[in-house]
LUMSE-602710 format. One line per 3 residues: number of its first residue (from 1); their letters; for each residue x, y, z of N, C-alpha, C, O, CB. Coordinates in pm, 1 decimal. Glycine has a CB too. Layout:
N
NUM = A = X Y Z X Y Z X Y Z X Y Z X Y Z  ... $
//
This chain:
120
1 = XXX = 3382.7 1414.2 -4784.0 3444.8 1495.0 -4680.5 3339.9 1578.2 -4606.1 3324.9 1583.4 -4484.0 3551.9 1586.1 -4741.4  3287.6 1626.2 -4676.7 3118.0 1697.6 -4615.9 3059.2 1605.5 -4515.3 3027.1 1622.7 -4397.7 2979.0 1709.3 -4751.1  3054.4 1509.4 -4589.8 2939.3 1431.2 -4515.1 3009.4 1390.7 -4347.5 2968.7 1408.0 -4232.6 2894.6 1265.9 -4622.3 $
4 = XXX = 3133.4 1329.2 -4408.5 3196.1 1328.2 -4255.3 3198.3 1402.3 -4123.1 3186.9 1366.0 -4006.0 3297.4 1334.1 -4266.8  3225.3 1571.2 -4209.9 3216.0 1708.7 -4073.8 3092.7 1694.0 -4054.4 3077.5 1683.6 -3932.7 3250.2 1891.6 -4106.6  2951.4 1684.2 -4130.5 2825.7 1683.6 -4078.2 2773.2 1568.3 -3999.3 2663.4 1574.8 -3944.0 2747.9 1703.8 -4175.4 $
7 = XXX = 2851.7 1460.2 -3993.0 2847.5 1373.7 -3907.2 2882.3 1389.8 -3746.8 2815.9 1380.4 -3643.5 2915.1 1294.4 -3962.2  3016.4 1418.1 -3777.2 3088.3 1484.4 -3644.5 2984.5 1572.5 -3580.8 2917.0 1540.6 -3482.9 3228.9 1581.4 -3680.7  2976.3 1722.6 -3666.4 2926.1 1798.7 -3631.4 2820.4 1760.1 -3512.1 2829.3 1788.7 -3392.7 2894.1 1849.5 -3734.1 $
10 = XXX = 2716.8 1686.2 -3580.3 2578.2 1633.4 -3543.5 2595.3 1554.8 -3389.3 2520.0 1574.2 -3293.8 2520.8 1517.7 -3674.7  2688.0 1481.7 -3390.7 2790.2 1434.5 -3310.6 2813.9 1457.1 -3173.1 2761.0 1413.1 -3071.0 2883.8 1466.3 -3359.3  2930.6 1557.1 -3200.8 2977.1 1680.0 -3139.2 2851.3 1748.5 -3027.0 2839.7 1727.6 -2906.2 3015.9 1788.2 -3273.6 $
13 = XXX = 2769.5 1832.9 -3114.5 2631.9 1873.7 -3077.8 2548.7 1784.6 -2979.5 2530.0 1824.1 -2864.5 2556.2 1884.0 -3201.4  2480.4 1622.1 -3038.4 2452.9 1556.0 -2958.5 2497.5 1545.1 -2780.1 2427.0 1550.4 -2679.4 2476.8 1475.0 -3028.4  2635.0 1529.2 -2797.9 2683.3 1450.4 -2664.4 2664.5 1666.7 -2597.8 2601.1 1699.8 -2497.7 2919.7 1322.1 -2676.9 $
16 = XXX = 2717.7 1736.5 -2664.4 2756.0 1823.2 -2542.0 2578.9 1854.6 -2516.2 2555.3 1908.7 -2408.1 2882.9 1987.6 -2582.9  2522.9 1841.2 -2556.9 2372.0 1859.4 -2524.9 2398.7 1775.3 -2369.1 2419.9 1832.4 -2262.1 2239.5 1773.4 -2662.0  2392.0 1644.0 -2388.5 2348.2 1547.7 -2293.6 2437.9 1615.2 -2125.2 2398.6 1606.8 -2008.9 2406.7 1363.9 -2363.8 $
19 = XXX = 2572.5 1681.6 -2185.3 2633.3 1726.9 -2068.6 2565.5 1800.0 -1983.7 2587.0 1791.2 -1862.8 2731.9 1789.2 -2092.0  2455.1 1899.8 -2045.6 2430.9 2059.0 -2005.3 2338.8 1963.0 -1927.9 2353.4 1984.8 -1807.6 2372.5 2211.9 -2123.3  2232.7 1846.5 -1955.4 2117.0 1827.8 -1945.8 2128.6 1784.6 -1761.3 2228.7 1727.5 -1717.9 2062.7 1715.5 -2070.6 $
22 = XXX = 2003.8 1825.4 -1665.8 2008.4 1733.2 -1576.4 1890.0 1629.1 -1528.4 1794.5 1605.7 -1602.4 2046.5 1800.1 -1485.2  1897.9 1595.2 -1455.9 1805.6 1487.5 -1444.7 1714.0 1529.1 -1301.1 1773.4 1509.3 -1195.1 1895.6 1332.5 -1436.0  1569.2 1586.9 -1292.8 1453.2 1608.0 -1210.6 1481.2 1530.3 -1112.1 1419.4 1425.9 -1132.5 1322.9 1582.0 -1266.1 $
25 = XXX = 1555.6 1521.1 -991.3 1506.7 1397.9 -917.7 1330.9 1454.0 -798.7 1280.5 1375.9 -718.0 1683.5 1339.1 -797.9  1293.0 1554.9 -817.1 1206.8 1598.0 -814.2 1078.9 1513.4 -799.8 1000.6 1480.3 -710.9 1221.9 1663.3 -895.0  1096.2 1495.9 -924.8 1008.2 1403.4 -1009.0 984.4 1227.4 -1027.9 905.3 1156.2 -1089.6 1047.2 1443.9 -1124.0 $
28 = XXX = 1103.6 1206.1 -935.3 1114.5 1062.0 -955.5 993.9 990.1 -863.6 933.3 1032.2 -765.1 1271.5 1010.6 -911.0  986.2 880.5 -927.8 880.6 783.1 -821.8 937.2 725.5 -745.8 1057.6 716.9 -769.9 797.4 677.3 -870.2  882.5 650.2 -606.0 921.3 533.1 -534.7 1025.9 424.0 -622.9 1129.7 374.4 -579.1 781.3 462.2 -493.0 $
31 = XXX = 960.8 401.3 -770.5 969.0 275.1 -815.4 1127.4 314.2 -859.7 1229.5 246.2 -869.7 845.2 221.7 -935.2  1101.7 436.2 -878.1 1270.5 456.4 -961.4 1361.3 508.5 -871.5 1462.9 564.5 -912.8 1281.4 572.0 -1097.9  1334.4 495.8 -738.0 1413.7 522.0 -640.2 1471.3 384.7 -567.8 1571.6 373.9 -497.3 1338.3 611.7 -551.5 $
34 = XXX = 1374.7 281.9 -608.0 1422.1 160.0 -576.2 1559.8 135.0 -680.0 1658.6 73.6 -640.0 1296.3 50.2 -592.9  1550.9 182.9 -795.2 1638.5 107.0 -923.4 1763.5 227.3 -874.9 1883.6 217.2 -900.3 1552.3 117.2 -1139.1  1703.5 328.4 -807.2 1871.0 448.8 -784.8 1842.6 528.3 -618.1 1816.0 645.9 -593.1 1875.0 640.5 -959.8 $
37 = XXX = 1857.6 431.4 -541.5 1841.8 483.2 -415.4 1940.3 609.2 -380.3 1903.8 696.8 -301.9 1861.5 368.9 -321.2  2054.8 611.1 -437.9 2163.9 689.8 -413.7 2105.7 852.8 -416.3 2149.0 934.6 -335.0 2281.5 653.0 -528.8  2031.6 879.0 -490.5 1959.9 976.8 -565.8 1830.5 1064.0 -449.4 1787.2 1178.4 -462.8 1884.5 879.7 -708.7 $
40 = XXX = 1789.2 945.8 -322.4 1721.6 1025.2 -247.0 1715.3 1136.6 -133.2 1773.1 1142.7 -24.6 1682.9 967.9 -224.9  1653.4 1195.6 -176.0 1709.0 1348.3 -47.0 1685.2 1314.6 86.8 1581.6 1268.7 134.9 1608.9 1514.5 -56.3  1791.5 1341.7 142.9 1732.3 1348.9 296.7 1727.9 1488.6 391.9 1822.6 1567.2 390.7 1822.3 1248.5 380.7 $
43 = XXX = 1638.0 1505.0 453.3 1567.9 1628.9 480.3 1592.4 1646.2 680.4 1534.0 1559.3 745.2 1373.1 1604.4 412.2  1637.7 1705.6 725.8 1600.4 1754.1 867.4 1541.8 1711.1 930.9 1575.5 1658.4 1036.9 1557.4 1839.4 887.5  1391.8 1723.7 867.7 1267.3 1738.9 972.1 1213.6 1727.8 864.6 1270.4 1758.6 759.8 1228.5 1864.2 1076.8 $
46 = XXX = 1052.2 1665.6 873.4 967.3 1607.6 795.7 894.8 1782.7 768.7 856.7 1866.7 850.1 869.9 1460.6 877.3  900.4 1783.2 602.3 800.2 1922.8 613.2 634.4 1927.2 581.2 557.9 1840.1 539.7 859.2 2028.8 504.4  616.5 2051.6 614.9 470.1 2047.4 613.0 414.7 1975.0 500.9 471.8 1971.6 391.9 415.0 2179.1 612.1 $
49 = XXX = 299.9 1914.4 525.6 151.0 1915.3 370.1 244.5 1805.8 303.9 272.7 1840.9 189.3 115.5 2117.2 223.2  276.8 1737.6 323.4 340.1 1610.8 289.7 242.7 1481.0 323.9 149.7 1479.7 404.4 479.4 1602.4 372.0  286.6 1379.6 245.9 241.1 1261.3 310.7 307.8 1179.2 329.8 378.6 1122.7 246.5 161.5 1208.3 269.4 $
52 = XXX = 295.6 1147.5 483.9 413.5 1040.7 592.2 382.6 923.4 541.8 269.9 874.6 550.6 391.8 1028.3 780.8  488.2 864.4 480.3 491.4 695.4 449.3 476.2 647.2 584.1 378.8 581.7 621.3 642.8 625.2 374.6  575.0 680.7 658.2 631.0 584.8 810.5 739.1 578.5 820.9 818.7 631.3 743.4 604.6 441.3 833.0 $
55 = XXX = 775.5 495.2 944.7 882.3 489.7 1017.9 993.7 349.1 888.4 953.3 243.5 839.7 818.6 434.5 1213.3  1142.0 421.5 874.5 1203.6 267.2 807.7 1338.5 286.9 893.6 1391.3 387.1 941.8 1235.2 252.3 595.0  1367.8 170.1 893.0 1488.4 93.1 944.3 1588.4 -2.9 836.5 1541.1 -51.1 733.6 1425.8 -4.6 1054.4 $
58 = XXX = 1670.9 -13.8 859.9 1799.2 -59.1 795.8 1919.4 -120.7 869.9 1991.5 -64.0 952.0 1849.6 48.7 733.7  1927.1 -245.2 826.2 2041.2 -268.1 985.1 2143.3 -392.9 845.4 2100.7 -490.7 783.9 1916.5 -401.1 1220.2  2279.3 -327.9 844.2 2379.8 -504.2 824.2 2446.9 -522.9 952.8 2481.0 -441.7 1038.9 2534.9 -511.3 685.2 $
61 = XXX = 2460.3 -685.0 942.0 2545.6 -728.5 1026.2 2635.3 -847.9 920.4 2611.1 -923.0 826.0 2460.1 -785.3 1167.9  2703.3 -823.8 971.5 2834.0 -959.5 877.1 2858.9 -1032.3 966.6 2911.2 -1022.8 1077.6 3005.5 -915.3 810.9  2809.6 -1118.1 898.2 2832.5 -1285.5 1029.8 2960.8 -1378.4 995.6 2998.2 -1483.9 1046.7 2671.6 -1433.2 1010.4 $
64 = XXX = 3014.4 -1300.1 890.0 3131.5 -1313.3 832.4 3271.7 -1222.0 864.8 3261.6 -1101.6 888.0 3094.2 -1301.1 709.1  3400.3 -1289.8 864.0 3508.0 -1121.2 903.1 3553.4 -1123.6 744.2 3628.8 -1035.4 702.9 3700.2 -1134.1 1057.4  3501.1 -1235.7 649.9 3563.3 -1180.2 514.2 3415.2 -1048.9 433.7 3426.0 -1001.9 320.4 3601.1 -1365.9 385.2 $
67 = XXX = 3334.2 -1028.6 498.0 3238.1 -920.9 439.4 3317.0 -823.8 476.0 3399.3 -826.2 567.5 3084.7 -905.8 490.1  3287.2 -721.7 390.7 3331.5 -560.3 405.8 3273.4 -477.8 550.4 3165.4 -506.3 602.2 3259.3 -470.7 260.1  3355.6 -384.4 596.8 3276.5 -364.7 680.2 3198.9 -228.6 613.1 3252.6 -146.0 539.3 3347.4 -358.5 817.8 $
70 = XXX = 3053.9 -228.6 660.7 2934.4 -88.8 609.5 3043.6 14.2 624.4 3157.7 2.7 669.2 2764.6 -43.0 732.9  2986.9 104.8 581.5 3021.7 238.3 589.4 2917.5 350.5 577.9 2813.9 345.0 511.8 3111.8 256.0 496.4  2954.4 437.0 641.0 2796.2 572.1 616.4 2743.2 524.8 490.9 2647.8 449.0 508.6 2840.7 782.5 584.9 $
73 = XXX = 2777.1 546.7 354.0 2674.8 534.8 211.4 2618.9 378.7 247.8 2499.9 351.0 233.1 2779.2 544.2 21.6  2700.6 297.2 288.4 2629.5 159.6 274.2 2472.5 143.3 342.6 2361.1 105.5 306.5 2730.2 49.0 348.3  2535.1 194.2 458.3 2376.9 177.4 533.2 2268.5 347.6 493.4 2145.9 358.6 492.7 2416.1 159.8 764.9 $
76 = XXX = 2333.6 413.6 476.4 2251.1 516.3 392.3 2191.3 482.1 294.2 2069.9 502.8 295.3 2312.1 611.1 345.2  2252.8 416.7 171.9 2177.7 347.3 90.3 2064.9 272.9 89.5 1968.5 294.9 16.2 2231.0 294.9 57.5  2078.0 142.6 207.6 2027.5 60.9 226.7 1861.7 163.2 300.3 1742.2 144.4 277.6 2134.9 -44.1 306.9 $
79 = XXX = 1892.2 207.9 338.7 1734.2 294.4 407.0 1707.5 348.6 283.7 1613.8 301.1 219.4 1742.6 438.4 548.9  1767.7 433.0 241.5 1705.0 485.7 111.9 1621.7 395.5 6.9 1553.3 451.1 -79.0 1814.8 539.9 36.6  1627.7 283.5 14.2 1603.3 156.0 -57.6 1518.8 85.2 4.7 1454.3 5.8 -63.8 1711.0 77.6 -79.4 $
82 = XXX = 1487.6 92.2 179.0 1432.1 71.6 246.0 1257.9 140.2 245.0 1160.3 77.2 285.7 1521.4 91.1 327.8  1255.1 252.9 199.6 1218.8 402.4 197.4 1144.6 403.7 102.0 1025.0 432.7 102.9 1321.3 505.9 183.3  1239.2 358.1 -28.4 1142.5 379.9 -157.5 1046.4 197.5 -148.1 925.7 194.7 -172.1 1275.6 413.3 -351.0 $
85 = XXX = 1090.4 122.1 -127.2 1011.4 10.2 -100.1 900.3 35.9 -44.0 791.7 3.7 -92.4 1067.3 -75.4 -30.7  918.8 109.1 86.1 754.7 155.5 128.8 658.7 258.2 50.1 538.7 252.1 76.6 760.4 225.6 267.8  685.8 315.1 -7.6 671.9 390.8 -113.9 693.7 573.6 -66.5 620.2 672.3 -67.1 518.2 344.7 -175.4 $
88 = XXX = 811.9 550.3 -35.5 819.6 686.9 37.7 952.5 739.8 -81.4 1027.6 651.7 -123.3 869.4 673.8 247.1  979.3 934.3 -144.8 1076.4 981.8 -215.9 1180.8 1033.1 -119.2 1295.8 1064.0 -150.2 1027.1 1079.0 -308.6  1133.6 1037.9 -12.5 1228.7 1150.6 12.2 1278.2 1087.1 234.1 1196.3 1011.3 286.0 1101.1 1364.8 -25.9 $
91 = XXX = 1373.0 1120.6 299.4 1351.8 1077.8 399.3 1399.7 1216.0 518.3 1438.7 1322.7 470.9 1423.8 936.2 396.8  1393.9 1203.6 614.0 1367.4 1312.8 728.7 1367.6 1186.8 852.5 1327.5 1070.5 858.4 1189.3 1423.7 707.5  1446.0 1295.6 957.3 1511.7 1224.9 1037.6 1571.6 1136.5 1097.7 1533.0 1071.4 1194.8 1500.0 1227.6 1059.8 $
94 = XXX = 1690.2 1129.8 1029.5 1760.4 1047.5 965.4 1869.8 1023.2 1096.4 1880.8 1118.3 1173.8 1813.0 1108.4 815.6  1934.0 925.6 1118.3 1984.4 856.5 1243.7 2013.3 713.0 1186.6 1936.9 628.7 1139.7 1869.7 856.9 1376.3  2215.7 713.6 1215.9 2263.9 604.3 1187.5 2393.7 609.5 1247.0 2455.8 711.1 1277.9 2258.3 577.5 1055.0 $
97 = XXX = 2435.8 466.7 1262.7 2564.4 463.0 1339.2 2616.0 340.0 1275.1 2543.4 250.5 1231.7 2553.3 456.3 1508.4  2762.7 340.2 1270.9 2793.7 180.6 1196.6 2933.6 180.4 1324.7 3005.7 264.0 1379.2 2854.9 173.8 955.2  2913.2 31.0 1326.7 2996.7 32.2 1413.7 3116.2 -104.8 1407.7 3111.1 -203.0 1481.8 2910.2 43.6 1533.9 $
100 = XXX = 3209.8 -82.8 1311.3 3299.4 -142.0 1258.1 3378.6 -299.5 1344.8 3404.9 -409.3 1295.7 3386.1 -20.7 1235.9  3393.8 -258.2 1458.5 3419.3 -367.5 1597.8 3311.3 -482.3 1615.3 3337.2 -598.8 1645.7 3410.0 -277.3 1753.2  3183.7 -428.2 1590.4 3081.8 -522.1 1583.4 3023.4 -552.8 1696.5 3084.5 -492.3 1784.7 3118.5 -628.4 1532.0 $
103 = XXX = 2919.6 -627.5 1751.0 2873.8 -655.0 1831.0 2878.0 -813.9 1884.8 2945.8 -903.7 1834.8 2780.1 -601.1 1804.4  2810.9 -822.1 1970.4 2815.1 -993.6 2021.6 2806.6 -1120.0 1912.3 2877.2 -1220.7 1908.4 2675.2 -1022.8 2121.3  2687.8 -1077.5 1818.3 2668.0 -1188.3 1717.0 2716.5 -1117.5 1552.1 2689.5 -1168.1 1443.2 2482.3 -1241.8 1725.4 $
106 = XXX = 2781.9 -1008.8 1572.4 2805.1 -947.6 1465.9 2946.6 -916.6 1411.2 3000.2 -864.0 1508.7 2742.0 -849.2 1481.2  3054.6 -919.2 1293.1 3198.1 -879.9 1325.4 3166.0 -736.7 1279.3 3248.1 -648.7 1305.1 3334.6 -967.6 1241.6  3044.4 -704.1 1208.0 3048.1 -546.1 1185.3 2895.7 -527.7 1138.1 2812.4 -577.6 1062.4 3173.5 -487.6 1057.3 $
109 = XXX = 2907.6 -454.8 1203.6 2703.9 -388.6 1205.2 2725.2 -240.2 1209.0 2813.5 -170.5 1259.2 2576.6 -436.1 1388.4  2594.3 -208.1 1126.0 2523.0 -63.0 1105.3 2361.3 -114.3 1061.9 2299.9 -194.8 991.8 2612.8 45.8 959.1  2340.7 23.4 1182.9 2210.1 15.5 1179.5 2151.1 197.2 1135.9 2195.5 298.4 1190.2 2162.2 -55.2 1342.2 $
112 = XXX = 2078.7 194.9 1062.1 1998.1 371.3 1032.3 1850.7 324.0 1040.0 1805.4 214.5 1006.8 2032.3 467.9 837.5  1771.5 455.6 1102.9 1603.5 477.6 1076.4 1619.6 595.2 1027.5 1727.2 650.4 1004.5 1487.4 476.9 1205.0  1475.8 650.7 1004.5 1460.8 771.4 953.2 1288.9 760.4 957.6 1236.6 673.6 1027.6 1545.5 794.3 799.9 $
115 = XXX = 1199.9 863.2 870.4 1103.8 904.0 859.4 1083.6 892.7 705.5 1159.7 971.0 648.6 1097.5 1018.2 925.2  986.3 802.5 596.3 977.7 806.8 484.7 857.9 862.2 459.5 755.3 842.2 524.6 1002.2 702.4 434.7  876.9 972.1 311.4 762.4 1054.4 287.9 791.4 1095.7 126.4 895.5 1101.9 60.9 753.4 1190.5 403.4 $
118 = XXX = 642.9 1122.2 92.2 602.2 1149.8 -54.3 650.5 1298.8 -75.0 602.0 1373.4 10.0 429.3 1131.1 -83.2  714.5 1347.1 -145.1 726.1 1493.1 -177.8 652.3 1523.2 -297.9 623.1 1457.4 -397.8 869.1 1537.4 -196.2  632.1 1632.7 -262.8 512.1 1703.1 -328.9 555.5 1844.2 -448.4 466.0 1906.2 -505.9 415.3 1767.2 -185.4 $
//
């Protein structure tokens, strides 16, 4: 019976630890921004004493009407992913439009750029 509550206990303890805990995205690399793009900040304006990756772009088009159509996170994502590929954490000036009706060769397109950069 001991051994059981000290099991629990230990248990118990474990998981609510993991609750309190958070995760640095601070700290993350390019590489692990590729595996969790969702996770990258996007910033205003590029700030000082930084180093500018460059310019990224992001565009779907569905050449299909059974694809989903994008939505803000979709093509947000997709730059963010865009971003850490170049090896940039963080992005700044950020500009996107999706546009559900679609275009001439498209039944639904979104396109975003932005500014990719190393944070420091």
């Amino acid at each position: 019976m001991m051994r059981r509550l000290g099991v629990s206990l230990v248990t118990v303890l474990a998981l609510s630890a993991c609750s309190v805990t958070s995760i640095d995205y601070d700290a993350y690399t390019a590489e692990e921004f590729i595996k969790a793009p969702q996770w990258m900040e996007i910033r205003p304006s590029v700030p000082k004493d930084v180093v500018v990756v460059g310019d990224v772009t992001a565009e779907i088009c569905n050449k299909k009407r059974s694809d989903p159509v994008p939505t803000d996170d979709t093509i947000l994502s997709l730059l963010k992913l865009r971003a850490a590929e170049k090896g940039g954490t963080r992005l700044a000036n950020v500009s996107f439009k999706v546009t559900p009706e679609g275009t001439d060769t498209c039944f639904s397109y979104a396109r975003a750029s932005g500014t990719a950069y190393i944070h420091k």
